[in-house]
C-alpha positions as CSV (number, residue, x, y, z in Angstrom):
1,X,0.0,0.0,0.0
2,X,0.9,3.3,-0.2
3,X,1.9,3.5,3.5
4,X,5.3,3.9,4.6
5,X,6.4,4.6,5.0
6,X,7.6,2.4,1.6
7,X,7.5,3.9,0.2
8,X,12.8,9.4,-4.3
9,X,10.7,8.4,-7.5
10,X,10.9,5.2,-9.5
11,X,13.7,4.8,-12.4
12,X,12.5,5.4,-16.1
13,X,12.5,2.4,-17.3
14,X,14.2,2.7,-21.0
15,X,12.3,1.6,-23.9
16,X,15.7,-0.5,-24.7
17,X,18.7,-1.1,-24.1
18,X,21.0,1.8,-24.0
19,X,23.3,2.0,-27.6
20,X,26.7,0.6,-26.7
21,X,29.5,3.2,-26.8
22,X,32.1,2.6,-29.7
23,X,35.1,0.5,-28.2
24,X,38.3,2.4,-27.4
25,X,40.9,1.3,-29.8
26,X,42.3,-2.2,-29.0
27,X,39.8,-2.5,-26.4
28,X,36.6,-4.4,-26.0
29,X,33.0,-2.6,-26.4
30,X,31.7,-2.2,-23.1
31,X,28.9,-4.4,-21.9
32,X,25.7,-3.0,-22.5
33,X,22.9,-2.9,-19.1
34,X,21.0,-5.8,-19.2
35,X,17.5,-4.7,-19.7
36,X,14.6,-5.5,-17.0
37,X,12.4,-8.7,-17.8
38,X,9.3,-7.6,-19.5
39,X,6.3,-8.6,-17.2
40,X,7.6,-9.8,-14.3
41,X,9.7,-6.2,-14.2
42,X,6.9,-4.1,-14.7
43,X,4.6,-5.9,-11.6
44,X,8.0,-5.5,-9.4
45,X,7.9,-1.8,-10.3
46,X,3.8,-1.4,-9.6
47,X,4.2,-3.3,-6.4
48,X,7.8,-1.5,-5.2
49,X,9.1,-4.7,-4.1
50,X,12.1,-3.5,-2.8
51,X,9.8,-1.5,0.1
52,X,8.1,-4.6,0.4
53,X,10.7,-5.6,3.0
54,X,10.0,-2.8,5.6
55,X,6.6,-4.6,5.9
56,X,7.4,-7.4,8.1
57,X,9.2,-5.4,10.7
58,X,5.5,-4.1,11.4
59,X,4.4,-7.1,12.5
60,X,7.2,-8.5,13.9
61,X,7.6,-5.0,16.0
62,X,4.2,-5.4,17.7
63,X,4.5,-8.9,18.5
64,X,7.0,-7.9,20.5
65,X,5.3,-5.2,21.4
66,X,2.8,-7.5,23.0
67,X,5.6,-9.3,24.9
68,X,4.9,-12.4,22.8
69,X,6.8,-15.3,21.1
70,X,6.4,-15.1,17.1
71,X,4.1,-17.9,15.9
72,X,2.5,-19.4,13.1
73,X,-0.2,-16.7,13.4
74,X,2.6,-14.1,13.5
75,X,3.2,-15.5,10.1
76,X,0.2,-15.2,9.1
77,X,-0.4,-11.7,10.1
78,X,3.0,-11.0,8.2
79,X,1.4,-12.2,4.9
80,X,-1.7,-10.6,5.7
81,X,0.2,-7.4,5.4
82,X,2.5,-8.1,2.5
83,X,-1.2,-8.2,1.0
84,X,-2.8,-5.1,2.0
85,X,0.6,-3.2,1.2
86,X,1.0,-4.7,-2.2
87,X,-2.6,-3.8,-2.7
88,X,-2.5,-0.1,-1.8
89,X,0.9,0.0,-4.0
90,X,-1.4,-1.2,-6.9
91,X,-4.4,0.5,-6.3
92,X,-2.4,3.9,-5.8
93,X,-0.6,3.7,-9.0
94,X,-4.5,3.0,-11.0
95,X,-5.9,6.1,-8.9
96,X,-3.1,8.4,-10.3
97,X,-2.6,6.8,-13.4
98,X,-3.8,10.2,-15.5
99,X,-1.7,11.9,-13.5
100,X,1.3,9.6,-13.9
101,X,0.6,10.0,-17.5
102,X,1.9,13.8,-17.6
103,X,4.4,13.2,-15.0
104,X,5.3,10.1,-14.7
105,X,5.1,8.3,-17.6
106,X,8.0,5.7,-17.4
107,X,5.6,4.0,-14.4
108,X,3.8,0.7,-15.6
109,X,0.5,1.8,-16.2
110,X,0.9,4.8,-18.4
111,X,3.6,3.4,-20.4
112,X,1.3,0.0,-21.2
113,X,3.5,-2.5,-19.2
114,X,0.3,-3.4,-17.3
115,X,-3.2,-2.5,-18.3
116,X,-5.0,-0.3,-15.4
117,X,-7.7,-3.1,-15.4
118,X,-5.2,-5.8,-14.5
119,X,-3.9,-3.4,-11.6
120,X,-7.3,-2.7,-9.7
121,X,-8.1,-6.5,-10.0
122,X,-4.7,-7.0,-8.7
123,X,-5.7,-4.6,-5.5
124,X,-8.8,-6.0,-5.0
125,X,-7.8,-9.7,-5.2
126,X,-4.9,-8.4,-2.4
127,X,-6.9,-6.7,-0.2
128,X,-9.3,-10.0,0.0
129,X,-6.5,-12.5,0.0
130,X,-5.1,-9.7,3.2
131,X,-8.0,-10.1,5.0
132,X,-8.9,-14.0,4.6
133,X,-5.0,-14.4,5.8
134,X,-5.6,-12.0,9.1
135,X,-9.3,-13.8,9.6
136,X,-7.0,-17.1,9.8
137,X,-4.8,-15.6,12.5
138,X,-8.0,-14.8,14.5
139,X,-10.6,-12.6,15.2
140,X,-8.3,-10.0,17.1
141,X,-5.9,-9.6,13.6
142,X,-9.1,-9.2,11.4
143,X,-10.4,-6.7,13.9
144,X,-7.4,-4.7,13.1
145,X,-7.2,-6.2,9.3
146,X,-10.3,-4.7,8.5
147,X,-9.9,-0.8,9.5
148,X,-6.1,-1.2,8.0
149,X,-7.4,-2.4,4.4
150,X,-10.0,0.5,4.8
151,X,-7.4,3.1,5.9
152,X,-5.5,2.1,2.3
153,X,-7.8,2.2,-0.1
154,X,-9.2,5.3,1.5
155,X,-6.1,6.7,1.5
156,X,-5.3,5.6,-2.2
157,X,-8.7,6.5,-3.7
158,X,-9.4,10.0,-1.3
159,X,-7.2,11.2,1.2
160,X,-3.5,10.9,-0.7
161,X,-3.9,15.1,-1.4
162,X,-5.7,16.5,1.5
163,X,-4.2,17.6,4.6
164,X,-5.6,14.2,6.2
165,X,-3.1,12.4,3.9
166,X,-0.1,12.3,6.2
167,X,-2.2,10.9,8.8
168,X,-3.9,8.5,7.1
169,X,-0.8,7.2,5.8
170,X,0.7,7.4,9.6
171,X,-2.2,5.4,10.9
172,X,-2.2,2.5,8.6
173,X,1.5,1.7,9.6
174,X,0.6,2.1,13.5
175,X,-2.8,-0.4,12.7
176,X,0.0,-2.7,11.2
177,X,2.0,-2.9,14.0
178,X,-1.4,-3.6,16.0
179,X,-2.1,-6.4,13.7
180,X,1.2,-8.6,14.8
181,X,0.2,-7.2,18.2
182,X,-3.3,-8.9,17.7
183,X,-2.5,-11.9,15.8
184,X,0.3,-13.2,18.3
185,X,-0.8,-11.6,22.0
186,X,-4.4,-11.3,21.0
187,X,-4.7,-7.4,22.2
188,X,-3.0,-4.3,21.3
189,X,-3.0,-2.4,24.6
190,X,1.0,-2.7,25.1
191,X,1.5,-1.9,21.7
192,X,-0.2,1.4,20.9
193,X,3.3,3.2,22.0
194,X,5.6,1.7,19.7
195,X,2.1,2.1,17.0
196,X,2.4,6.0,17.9
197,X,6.3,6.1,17.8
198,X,6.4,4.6,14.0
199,X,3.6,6.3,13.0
200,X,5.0,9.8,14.1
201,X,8.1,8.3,11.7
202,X,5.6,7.9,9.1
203,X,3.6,11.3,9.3
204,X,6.8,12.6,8.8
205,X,8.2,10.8,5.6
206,X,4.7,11.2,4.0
207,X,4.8,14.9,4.8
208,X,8.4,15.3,3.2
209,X,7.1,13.3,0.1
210,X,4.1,15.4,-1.2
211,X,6.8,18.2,-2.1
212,X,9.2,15.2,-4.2
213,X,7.8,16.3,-7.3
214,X,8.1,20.0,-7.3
215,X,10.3,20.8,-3.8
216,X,10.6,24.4,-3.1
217,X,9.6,23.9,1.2
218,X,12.0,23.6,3.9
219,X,9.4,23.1,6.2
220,X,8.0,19.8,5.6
221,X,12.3,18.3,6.0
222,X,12.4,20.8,9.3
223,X,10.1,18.9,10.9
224,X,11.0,15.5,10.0
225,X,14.2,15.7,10.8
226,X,13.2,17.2,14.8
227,X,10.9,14.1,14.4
228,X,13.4,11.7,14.1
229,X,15.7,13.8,17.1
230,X,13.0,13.2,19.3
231,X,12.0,9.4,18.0
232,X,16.0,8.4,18.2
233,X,16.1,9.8,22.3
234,X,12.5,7.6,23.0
235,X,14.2,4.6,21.5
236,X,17.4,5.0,22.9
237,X,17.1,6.4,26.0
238,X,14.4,5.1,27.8
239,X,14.7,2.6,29.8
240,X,13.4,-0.8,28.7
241,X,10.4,-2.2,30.2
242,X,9.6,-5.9,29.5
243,X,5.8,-6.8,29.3
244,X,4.9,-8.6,31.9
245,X,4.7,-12.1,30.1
246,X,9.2,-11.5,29.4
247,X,9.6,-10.1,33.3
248,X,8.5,-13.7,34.2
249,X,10.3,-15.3,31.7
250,X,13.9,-13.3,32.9
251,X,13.5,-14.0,36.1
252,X,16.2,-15.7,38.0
253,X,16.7,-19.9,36.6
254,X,14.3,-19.2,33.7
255,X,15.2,-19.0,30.5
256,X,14.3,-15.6,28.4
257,X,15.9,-12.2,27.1
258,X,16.8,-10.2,30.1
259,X,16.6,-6.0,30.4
260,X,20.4,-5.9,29.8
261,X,20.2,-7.0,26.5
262,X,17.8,-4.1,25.3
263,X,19.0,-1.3,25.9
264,X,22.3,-1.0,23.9
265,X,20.8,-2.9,21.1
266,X,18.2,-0.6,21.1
267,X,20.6,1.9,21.3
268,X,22.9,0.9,18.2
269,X,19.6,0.7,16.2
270,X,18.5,3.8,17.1
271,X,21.6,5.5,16.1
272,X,21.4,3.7,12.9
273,X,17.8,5.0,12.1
274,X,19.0,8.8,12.9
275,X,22.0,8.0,10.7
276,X,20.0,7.2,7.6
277,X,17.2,9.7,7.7
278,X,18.8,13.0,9.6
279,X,21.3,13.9,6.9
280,X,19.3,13.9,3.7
281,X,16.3,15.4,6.0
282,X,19.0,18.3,6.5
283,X,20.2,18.5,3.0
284,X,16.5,18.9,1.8
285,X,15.4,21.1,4.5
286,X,19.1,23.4,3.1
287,X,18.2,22.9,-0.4
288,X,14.5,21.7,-1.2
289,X,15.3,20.5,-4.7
290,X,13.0,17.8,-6.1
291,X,16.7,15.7,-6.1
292,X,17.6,16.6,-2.4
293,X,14.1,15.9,-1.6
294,X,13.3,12.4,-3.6
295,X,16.5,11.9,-1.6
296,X,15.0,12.4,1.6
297,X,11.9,10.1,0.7
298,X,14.2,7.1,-0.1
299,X,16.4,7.9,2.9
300,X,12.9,8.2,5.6
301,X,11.6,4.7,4.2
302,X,15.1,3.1,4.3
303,X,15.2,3.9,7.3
304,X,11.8,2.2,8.9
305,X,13.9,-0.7,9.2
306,X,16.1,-0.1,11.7
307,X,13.4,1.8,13.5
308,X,11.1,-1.4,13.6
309,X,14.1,-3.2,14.8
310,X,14.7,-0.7,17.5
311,X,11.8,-0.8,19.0
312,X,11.7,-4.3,19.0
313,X,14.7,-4.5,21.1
314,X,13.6,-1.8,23.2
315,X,10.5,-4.6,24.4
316,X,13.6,-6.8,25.1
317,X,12.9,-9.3,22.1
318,X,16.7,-9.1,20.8
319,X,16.1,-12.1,18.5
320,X,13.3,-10.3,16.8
321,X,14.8,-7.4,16.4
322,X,17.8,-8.5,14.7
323,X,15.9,-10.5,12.5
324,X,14.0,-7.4,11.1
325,X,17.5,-5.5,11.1
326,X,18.5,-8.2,8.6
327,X,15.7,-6.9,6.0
328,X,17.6,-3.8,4.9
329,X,20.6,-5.8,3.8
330,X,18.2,-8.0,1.9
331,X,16.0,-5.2,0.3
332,X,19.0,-3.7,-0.5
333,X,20.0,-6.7,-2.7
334,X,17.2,-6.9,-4.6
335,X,16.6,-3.5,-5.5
336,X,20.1,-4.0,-7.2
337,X,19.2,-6.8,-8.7
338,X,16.0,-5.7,-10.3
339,X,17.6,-2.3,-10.8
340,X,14.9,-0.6,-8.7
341,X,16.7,1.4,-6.2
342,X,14.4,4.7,-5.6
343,X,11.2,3.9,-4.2
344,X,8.4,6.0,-3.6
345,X,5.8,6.5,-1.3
346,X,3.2,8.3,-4.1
């Protein structure tokens, strides 16, 4: 979906490969760049699969959140929300899909890579398969399912250019953090301040991102980057507290992540969020250049990741949150390999 934070502007995609350059003398011609695989390339690009991998860290975050143990219906809350994100990446691109066709028109629809048709069925068959996966992890992940499919396509088909836009982007990634909350502890109550802390992140990287087009406001990277100042100390300064199910479980002679493995983890992730949003968030907010901006985008989503992770370790589930820190290594890798490495939130 077109939350979240997943999600700089997508790369033209050429209409061939680029002509080769005439060989030095005595030297070989130089390899031409392999050009994208037709199809399959042009549904990677509509569904921005390299943002695809700051999805899990959602539901990973609130299970640990919840001060439970991942599980097979933490799994299926995961796919639940691949779904609904996939669907709001497909539905947005058929809601702007005139628009796209001024500004954008390298993206898959307006270029005829994928008929706008194929893209709303796409959505809608997502959004179902979404739900049906969280109604399988029980009735406390489809009570938080439900309002987060809403929240996207509301967002996609409504909201995207009102002032509600940032906030309706901002919820959906807090409701998916509920939803691993819900689908492993069965309630959200211990989870609504991590939902709050990476939906403040998110409010904050939409914001910057409805100026990545024509820049020309400081404001909007101003506030993002005393955003993630302030998130970066809550992460990383405040001392852990272990829901009550991991207290027990650290006690003395039991087995279970103690407190004094959260808070430098916590720490070291934190630091690493500030490192990869504050600087282009500065840059942008000096210059405010499309560029400098789209910059600042790519930088805010990349940096969900370690945010997700950070919070995860600051509920004392270290395992957890080095699993989600070992996403952005990962999504790194396949944005290279499918040459997709600018992502975009609209």
């Amino acid at each position: 979906m077109s939350r979240t934070a997943a999600t700089a502007r997508d790369t033209p995609v050429p209409a061939g490969p680029r002509a080769a350059a005439a060989p030095p003398p005595g030297g070989a011609a130089p390899r031409a760049p392999r050009p994208r695989s037709g199809r399959a390339g042009a549904w990677a690009e509509l569904l921005r699969l390299p943002a695809l991998f700051t999805v899990p860290g959602d539901v990973l975050a609130g299970a640990a959140a919840a001060g439970a143990r991942p599980g097979p219906r933490t799994l299926l809350a995961i796919g639940s929300s691949l779904c609904l994100y996939e669907a709001g990446m497909a539905l947005n691109d058929w809601a702007d899909r005139a628009e796209d066709a001024a500004e954008r028109p390298h993206r898959p629809l307006p270029s005829g890579r994928i008929r706008p048709a194929a893209a709303l069925t796409a959505a809608c068959g997502l959004t179902g398969a979404g739900l049906a996966l969280a109604a399988r992890a029980g009735r406390p992940a489809l009570a938080v399912a439900a309002p987060l499919a809403a929240t996207v396509w509301a967002y996609d088909l409504a909201l995207k250019r009102t002032v509600a836009g940032p906030a309706a982007m901002a919820a959906a990634r807090g409701l998916d953090l509920l939803l691993g909350a819900a689908a492993t502890g069965g309630g959200t109550r211990a989870a609504l301040p991590c939902a709050a802390l990476l939906g403040s992140h998110t409010l904050a990287v939409t914001a910057v991102s409805r100026r990545e087009t024509g820049g020309g406001s400081a404001l909007a990277p101003l506030a993002a980057l005393a955003t993630t100042g302030v998130l970066t100390r809550l992460v990383t300064h405040r001392r852990t507290r272990l829901p009550a199910g991991r207290r027990a479980a650290a006690a003395p002679g039991l087995p279970g992540p103690g407190p004094a493995g959260g808070p430098p983890l916590a720490t070291a992730l934190g630091a690493l969020y500030a490192a990869t949003a504050a600087r282009p968030y500065f840059h942008a907010a000096l210059n405010p250049s499309p560029p400098l901006t789209q910059r600042a985008v790519g930088s805010g989503i990349r940096a969900t990741i370690p945010l997700q992770a950070a919070l995860a370790a600051r509920s004392g589930a270290v395992t957890t949150s080095l699993l989600v820190a070992a996403l952005a290594p990962a999504g790194r890798m396949i944005a290279r390999r499918a040459g997709m490495r600018k992502v975009s939130i609209t």
